[in-house]
C-alpha positions in Angstrom: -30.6 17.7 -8.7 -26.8 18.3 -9.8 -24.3 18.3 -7.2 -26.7 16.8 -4.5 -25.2 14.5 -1.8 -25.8 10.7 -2.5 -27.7 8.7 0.3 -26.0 6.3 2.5 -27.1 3.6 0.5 -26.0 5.0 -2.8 -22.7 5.7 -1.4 -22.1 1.9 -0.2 -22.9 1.2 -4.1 -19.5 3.0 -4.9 -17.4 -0.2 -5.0 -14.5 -1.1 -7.8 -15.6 -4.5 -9.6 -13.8 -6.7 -12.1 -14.2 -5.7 -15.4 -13.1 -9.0 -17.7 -11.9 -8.4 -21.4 -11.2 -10.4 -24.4 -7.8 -10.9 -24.2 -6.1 -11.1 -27.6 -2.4 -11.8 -26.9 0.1 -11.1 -23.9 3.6 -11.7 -24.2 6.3 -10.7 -21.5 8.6 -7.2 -23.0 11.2 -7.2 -20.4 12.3 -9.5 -17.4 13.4 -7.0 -14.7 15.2 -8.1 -11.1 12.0 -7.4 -9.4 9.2 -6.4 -12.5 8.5 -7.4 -15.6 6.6 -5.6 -18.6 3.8 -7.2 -20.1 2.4 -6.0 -23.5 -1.2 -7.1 -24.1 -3.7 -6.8 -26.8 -7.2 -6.7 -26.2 -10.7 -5.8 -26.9 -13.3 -3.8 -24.8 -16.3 -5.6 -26.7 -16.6 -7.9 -29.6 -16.6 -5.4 -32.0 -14.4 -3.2 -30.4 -11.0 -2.0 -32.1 -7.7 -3.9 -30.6 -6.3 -2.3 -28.2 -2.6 -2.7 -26.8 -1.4 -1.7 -23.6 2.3 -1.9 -22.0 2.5 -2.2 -17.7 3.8 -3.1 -14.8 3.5 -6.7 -14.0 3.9 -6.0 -10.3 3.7 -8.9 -7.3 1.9 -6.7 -5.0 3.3 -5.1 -2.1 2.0 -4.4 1.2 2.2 -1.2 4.3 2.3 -1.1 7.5 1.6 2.4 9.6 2.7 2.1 13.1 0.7 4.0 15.7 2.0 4.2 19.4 -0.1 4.1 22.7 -0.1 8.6 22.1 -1.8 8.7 18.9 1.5 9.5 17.1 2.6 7.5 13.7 5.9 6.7 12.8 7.5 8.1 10.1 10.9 6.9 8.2 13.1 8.5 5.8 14.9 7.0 2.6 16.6 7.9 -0.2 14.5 7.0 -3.5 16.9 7.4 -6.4 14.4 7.5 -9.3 13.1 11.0 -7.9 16.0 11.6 -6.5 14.8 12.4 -2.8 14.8 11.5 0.8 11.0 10.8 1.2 9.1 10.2 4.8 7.6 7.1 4.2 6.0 4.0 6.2 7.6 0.3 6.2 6.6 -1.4 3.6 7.9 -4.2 1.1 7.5 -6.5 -1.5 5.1 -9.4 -1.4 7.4 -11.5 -3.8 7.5 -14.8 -1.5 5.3 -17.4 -3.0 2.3 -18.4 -0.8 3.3 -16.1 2.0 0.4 -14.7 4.1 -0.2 -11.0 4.0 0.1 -10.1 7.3 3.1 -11.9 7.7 4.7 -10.2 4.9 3.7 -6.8 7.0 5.1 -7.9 9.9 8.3 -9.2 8.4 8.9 -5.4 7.1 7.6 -3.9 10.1 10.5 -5.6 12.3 13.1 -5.6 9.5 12.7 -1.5 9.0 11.3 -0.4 12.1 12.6 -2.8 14.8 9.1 -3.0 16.1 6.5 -6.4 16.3 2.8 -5.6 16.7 -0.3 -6.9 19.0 -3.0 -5.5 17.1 -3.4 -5.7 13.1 -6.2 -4.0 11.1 -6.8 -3.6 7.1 -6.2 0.3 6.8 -7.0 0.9 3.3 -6.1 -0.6 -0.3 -5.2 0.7 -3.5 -3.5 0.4 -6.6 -0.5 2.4 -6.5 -0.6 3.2 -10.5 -3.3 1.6 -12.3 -2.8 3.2 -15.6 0.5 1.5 -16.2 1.5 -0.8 -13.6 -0.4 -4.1 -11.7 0.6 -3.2 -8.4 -1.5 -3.3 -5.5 -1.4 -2.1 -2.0 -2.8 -3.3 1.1 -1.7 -0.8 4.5 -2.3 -2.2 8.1 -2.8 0.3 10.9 -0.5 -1.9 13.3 -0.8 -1.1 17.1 0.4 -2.4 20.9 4.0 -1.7 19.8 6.7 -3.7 21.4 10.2 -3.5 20.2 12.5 -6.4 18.5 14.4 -8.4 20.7 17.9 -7.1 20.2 19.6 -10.2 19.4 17.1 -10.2 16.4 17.3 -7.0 14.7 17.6 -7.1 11.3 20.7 -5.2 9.2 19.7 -2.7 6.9 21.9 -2.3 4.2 22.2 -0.2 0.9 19.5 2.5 0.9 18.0 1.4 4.1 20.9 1.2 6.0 20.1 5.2 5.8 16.9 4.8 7.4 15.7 7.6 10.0 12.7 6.9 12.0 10.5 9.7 14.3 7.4 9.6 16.0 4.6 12.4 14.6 1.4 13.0 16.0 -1.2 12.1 13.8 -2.5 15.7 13.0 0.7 17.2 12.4 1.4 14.0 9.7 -2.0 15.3 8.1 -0.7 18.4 7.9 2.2 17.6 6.2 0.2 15.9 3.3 -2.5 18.7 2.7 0.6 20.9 2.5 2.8 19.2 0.2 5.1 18.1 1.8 5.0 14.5 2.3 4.8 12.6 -1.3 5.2 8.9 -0.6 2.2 7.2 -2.0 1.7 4.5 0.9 2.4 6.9 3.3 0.2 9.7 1.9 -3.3 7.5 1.7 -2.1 6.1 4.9 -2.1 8.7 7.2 -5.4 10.0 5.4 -7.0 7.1 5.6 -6.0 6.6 9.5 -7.5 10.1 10.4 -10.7 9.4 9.1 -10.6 5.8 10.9 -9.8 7.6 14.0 -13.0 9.8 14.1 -14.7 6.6 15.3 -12.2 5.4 17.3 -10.7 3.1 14.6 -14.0 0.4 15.3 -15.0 -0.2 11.9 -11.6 -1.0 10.5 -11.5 -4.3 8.6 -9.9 -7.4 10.0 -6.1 -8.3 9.5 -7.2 -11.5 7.3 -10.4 -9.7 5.4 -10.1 -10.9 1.9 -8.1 -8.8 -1.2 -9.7 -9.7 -4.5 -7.8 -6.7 -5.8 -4.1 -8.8 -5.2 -2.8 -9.8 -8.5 -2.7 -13.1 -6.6 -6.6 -13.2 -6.1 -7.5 -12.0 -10.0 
């Protein structure tokens, strides 16, 4: 019947999958300090038309929403100058050192722009930030049992996040600010989503800190 509910089994059938192509050519457009962009030709079948498609060859990057003893998430704001803004966003950072571990990339942005090292780790949610144009994925860890950086080790900020301003928001009122527009940072958006729903059961079926990411450009 149209519009009726799919079963719990149905549901769990909902799963992105790799989807390979005959790749045709791919040459590199433009070498960027921290992207590049690819131009590749390809075809959806064998007899299919050739296709050509310009993105975002992106290493990946990976987000990290803090949540204290009280329920409440912490927030930070930053100037982004392509949008011209201060957006509320989580830490979050590049994963552009070869070989390095993805938690450990998490961690290393959660002390360098929050000043805080977690106990607890958990896979929040992942996603591609932009598929239609750009490679980048996404992976953000709920991180918890929040102890702060040793002073001697605090980390400088400089340039934009030398502006950094971090606050403390209970969860509900963070919700709120997405369902009414006001929050627009894409990390920080599916985050805070994504950790409401986790929170109806208490956060217990939350992946582990080291499940695996096919979806990593790494990984494909």
């Amino acid at each position: 019947m149209p519009g009726k509910s799919e079963t719990p089994n149905a549901a769990r059938q909902v799963s992105d999958a790799p989807s390979p192509r005959r790749l045709l050519s791919s040459r590199k457009v433009y070498e960027g300090r921290i992207w590049d962009v690819v131009s590749d030709s390809f075809q959806l079948s064998e007899q299919g038309d050739e296709l050509v498609r310009d993105y975002i060859d992106h290493p990946g990057a990976v987000a990290v929403l803090p949540m204290n003893d009280a329920g409440e998430v912490l927030l930070m704001k930053q100037y982004r100058h392509p949008v011209g803004m201060d957006l509320w966003e989580i830490p979050a950072g590049l994963l552009d050192i070869e070989g390095e571990d993805f938690v450990v990339g998490a961690a290393r942005e959660l002390a360098e722009e929050a000043d805080l090292v977690a106990g607890t780790w958990n896979v929040l949610v992942d996603f591609f930030n932009s598929p239609g144009s750009s490679s980048e994925a996404i992976r953000i860890y709920l991180a918890r049992d929040l102890t702060d950086v040793p002073h001697h080790e605090l980390h400088v900020r400089t340039d934009e996040e030398a502006e950094i301003e971090l606050h403390w928001t209970p969860l509900d009122l963070a919700v709120a600010a997405v369902l009414e527009g006001r929050l627009h940072n894409p990390s920080a958006v599916v985050g805070i989503l994504a950790a409401a729903a986790a929170r109806a059961d208490g956060f217990e079926h939350l992946r582990p800190a080291n499940a695996p990411w096919p979806a990593h450009p790494s990984q494909r």
